[in-house]
ZAGU-902516 format. One record per atom (N, C-alpha, C, O): atom name; x, y, z; residue number from 1. Coordinates in Angstrom, 3 decimals, padded with zeros to 6 digits. Example, Ala and Ser with C-alpha at 12.3 -4.5 7.8 and 13.67 -1.06 7.14 Angstrom:
ZAGU-902516
<'N'; <013.190; -005.690; 007.800>; 1>
<'CA'; <012.300; -004.500; 007.800>; 1>
<'C'; <013.200; -003.300; 007.800>; 1>
<'O'; <014.236; -003.319; 008.465>; 1>
<'N'; <012.850; -002.250; 007.080>; 2>
<'CA'; <013.670; -001.060; 007.140>; 2>
<'C'; <012.900; 000.030; 007.870>; 2>
<'O'; <013.409; 001.138; 008.039>; 2>
This chain:
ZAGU-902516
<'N'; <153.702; 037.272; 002.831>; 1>
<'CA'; <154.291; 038.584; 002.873>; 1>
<'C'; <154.871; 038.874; 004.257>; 1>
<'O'; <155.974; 039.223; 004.678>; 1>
<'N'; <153.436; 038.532; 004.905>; 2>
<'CA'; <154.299; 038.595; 006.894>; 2>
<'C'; <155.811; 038.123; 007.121>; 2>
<'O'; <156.782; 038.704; 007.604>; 2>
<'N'; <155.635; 036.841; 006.584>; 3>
<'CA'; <156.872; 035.627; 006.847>; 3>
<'C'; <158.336; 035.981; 006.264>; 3>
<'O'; <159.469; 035.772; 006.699>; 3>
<'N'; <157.716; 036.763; 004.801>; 4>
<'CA'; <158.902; 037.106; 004.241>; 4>
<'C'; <159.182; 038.255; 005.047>; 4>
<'O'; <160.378; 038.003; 005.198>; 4>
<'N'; <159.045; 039.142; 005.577>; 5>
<'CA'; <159.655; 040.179; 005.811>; 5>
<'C'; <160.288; 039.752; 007.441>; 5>
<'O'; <161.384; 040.120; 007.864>; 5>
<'N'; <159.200; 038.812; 008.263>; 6>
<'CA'; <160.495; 038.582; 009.529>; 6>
<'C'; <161.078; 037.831; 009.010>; 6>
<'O'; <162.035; 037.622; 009.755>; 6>
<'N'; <161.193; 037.039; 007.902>; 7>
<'CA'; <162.676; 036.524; 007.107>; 7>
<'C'; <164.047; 037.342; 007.036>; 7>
<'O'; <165.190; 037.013; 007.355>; 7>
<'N'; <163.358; 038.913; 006.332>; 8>
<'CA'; <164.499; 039.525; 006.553>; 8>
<'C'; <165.120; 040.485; 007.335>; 8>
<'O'; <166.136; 041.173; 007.234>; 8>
<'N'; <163.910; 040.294; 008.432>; 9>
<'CA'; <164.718; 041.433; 009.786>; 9>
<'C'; <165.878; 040.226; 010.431>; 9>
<'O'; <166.925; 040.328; 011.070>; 9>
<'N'; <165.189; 039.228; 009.965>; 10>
<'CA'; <166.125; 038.167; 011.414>; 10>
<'C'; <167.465; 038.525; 010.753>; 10>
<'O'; <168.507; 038.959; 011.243>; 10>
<'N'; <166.997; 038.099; 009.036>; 11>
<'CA'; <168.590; 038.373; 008.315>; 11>
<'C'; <169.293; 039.286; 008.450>; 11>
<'O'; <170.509; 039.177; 008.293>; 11>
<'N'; <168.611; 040.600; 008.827>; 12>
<'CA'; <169.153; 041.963; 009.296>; 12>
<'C'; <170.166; 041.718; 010.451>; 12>
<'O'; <171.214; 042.342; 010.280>; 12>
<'N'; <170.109; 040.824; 011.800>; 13>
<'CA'; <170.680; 040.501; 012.197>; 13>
<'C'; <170.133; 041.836; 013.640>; 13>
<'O'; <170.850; 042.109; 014.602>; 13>
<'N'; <169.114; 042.281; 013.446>; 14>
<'CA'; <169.103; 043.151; 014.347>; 14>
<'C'; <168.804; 042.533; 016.130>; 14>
<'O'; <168.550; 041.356; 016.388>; 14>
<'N'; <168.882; 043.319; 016.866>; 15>
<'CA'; <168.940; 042.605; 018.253>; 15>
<'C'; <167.509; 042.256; 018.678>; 15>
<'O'; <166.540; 042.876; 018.241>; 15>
<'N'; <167.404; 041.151; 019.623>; 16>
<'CA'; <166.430; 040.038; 019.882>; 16>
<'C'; <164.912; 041.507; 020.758>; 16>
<'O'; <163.682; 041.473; 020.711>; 16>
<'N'; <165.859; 042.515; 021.402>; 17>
<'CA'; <165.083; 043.471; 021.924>; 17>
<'C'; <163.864; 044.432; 020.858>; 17>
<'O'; <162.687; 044.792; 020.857>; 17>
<'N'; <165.065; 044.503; 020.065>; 18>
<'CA'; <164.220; 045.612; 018.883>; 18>
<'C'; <163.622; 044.812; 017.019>; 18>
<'O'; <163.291; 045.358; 015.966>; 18>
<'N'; <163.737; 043.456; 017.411>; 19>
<'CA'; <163.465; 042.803; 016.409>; 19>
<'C'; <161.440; 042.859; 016.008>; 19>
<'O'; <160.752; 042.871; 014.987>; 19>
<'N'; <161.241; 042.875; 017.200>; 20>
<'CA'; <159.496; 043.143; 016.874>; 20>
<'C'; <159.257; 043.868; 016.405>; 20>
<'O'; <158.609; 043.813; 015.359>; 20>
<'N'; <159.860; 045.415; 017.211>; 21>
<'CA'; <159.474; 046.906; 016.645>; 21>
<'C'; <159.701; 046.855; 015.175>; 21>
<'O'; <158.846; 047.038; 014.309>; 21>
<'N'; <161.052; 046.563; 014.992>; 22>
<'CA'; <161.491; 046.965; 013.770>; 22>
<'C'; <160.563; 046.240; 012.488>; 22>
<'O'; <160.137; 046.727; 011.441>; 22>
<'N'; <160.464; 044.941; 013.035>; 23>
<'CA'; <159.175; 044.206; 012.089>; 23>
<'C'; <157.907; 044.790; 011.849>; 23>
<'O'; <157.367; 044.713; 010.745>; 23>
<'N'; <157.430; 045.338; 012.767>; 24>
<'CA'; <155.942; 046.357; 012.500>; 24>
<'C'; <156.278; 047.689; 012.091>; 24>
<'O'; <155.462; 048.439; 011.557>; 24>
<'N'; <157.715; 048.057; 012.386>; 25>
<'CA'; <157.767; 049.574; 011.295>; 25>
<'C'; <158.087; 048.951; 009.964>; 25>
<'O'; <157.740; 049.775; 009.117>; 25>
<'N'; <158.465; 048.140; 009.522>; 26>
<'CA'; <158.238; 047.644; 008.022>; 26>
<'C'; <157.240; 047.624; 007.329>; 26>
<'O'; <156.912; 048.225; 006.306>; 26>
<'N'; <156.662; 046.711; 008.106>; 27>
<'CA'; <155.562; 046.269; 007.846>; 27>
<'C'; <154.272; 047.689; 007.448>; 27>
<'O'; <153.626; 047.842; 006.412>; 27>
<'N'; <154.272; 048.220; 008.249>; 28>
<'CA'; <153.775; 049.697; 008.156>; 28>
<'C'; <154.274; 050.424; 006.824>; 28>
<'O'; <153.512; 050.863; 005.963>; 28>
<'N'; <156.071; 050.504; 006.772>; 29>
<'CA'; <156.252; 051.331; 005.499>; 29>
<'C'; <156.059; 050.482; 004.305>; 29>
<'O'; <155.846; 050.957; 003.189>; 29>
<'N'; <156.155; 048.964; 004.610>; 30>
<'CA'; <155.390; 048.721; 003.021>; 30>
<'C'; <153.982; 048.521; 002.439>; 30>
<'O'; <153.816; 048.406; 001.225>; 30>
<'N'; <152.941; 048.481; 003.347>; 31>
<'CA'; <151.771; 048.658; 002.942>; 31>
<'C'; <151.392; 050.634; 002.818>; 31>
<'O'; <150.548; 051.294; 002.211>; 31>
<'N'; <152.390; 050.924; 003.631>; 32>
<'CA'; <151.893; 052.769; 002.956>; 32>
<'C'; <152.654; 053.005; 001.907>; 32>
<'O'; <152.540; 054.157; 001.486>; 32>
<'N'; <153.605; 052.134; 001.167>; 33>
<'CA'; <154.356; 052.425; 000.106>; 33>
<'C'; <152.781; 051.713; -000.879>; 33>
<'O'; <151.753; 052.290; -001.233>; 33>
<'N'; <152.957; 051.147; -000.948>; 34>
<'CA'; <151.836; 049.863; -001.169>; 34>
<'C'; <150.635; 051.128; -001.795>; 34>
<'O'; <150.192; 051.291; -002.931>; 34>
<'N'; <150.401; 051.809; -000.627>; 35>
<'CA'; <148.757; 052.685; -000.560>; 35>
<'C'; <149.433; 054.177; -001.858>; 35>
<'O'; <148.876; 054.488; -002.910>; 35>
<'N'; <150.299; 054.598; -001.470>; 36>
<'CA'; <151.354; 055.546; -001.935>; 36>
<'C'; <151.363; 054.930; -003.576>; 36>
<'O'; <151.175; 055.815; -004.411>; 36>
<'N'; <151.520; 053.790; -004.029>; 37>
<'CA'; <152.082; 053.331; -005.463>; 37>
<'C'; <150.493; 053.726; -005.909>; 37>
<'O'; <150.305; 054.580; -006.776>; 37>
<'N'; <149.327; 053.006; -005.219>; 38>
<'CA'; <148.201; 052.868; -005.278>; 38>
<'C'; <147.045; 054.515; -006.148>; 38>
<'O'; <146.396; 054.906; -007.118>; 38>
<'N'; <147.703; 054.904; -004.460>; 39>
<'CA'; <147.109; 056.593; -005.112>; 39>
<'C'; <147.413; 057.486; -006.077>; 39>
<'O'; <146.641; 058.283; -006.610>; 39>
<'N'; <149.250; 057.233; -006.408>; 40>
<'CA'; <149.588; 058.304; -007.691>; 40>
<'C'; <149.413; 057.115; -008.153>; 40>
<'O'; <148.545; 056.769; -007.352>; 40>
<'N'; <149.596; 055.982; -008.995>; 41>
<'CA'; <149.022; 055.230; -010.283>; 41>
<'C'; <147.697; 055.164; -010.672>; 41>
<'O'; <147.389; 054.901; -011.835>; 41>
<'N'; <146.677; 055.435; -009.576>; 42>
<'CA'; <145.593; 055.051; -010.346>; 42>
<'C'; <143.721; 056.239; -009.750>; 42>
<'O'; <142.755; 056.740; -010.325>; 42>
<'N'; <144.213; 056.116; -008.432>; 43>
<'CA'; <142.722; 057.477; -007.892>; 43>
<'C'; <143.600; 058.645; -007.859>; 43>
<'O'; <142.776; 059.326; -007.248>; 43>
<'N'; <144.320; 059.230; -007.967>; 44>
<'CA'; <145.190; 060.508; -007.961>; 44>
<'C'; <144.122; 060.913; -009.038>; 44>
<'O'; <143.574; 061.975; -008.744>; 44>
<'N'; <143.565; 060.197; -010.518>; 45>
<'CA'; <143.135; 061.104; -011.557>; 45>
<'C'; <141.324; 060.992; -011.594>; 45>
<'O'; <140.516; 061.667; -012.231>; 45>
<'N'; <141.062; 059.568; -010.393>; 46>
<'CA'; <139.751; 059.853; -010.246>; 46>
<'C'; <139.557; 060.538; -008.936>; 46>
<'O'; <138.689; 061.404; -008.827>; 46>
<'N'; <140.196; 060.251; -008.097>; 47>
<'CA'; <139.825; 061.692; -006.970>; 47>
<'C'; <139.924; 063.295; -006.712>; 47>
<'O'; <139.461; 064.093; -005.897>; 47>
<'N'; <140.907; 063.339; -008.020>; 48>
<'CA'; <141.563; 064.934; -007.872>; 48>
<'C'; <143.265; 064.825; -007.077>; 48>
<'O'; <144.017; 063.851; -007.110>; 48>
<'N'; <143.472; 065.976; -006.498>; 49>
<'CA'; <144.314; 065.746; -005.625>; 49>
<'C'; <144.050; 066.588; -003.967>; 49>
<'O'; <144.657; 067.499; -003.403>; 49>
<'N'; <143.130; 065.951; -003.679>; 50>
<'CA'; <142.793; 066.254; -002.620>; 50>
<'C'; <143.810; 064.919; -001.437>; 50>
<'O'; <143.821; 063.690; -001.380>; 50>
<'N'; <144.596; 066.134; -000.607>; 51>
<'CA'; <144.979; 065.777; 000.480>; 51>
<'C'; <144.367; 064.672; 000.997>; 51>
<'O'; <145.064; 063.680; 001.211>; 51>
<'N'; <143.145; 064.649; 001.251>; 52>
<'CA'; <142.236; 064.206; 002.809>; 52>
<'C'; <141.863; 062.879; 002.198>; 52>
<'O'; <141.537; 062.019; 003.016>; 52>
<'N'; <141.845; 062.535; 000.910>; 53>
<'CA'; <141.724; 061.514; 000.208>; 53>
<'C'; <143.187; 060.670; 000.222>; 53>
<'O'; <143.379; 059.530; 000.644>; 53>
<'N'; <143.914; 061.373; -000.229>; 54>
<'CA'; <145.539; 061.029; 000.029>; 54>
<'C'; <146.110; 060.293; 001.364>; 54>
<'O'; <146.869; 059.366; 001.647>; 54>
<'N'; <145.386; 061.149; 001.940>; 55>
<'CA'; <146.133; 060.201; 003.431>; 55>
<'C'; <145.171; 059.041; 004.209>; 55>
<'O'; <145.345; 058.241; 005.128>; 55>
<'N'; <143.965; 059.442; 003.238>; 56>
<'CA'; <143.051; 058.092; 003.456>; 56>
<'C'; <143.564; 056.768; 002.913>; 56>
<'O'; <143.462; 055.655; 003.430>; 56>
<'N'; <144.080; 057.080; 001.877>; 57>
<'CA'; <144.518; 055.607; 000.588>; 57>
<'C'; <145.579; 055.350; 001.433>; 57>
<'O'; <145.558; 054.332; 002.124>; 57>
<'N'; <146.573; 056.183; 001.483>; 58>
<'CA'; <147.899; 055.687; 001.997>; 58>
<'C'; <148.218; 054.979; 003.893>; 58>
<'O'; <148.956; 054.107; 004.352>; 58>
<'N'; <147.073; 056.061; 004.566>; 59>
<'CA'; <147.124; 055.419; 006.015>; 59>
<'C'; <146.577; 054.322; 006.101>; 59>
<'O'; <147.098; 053.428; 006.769>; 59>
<'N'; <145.555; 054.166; 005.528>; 60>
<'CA'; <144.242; 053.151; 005.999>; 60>
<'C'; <144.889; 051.730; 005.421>; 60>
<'O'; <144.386; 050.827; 006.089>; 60>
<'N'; <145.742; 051.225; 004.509>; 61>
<'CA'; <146.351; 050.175; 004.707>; 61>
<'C'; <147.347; 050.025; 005.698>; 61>
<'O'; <147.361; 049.026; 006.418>; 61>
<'N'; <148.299; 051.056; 005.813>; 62>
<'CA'; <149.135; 051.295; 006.287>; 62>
<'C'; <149.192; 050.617; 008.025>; 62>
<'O'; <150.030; 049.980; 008.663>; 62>
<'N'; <147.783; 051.179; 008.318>; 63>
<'CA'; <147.662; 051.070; 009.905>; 63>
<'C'; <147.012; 049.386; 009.826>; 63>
<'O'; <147.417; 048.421; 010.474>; 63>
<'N'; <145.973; 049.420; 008.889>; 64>
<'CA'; <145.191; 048.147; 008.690>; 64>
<'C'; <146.062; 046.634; 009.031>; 64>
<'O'; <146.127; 045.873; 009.997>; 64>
<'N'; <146.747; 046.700; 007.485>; 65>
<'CA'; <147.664; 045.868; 007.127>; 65>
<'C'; <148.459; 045.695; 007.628>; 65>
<'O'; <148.638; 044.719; 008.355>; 65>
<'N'; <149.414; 046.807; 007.367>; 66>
<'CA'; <150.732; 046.830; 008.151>; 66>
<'C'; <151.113; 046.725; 009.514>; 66>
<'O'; <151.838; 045.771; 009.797>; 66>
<'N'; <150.666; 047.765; 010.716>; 67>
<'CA'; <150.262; 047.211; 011.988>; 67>
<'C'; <149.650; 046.152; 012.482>; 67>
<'O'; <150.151; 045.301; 013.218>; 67>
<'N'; <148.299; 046.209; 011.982>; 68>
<'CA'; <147.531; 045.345; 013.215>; 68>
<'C'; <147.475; 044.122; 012.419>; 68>
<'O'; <147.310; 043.153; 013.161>; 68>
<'N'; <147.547; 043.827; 011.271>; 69>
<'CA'; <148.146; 042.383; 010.609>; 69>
<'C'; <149.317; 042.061; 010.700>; 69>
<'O'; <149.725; 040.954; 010.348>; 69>
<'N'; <150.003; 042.919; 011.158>; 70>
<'CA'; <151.841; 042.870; 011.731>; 70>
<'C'; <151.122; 042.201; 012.777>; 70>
<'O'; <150.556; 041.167; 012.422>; 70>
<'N'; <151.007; 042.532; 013.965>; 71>
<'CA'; <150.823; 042.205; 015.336>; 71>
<'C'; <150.027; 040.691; 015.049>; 71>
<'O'; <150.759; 039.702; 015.076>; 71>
<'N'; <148.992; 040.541; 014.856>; 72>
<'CA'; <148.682; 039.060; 014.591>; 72>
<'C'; <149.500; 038.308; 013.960>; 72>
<'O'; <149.488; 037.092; 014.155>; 72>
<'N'; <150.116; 038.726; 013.337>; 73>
<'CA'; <151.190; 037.729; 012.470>; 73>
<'C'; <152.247; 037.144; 013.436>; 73>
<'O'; <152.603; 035.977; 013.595>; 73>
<'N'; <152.805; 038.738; 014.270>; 74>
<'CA'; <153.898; 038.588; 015.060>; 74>
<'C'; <153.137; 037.112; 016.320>; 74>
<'O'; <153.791; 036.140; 016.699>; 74>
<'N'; <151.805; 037.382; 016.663>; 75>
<'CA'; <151.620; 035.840; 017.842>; 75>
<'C'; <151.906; 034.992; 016.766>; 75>
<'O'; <152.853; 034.211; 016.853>; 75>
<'N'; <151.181; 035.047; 015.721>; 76>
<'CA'; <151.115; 033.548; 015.152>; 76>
<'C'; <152.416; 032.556; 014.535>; 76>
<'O'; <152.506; 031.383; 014.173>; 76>
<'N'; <153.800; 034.285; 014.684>; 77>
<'CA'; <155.265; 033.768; 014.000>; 77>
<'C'; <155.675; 032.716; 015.853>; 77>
<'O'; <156.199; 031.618; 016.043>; 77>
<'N'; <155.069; 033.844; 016.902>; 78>
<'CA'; <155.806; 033.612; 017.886>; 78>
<'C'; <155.256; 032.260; 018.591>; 78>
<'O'; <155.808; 031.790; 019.586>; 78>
<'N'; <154.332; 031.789; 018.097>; 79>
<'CA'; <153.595; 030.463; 018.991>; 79>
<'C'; <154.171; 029.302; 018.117>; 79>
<'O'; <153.902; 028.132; 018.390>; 79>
């Protein structure tokens, strides 16, 4: 999943400066899309709709996954 997505920033063609960033804000919006598909398909009707639950499902991959498994990924693309 890592690999594919700096697959397609490189393809993006974006510059060598902002190519990291832009890889960990992806990376970020697709595991909170990810948490987001997660919460309205399936705990939206066992949790209620409580907020504080909501931004638990959706951040907590988000930052997990998406960031700080971005960032390890990013040494292990870059070594």
């Amino acid at each position: 999943m890592y690999r594919l997505i700096w697959k397609y920033v490189n393809k993006l063609g974006v510059k060598q400066k902002y190519r990291q960033y832009f890889y960990l804000f992806l990376c970020t919006l697709v595991f909170a899309f990810a948490g987001a598909a997660v919460w309205f398909i399936f705990l939206k009707d066992l949790l209620g709709d409580s907020v504080k639950w909501m931004i638990c499902v959706i951040g907590f991959p988000s930052v997990i996954f998406g960031f700080l498994c971005g960032v390890f990924a990013l040494f292990k693309i870059d070594q």
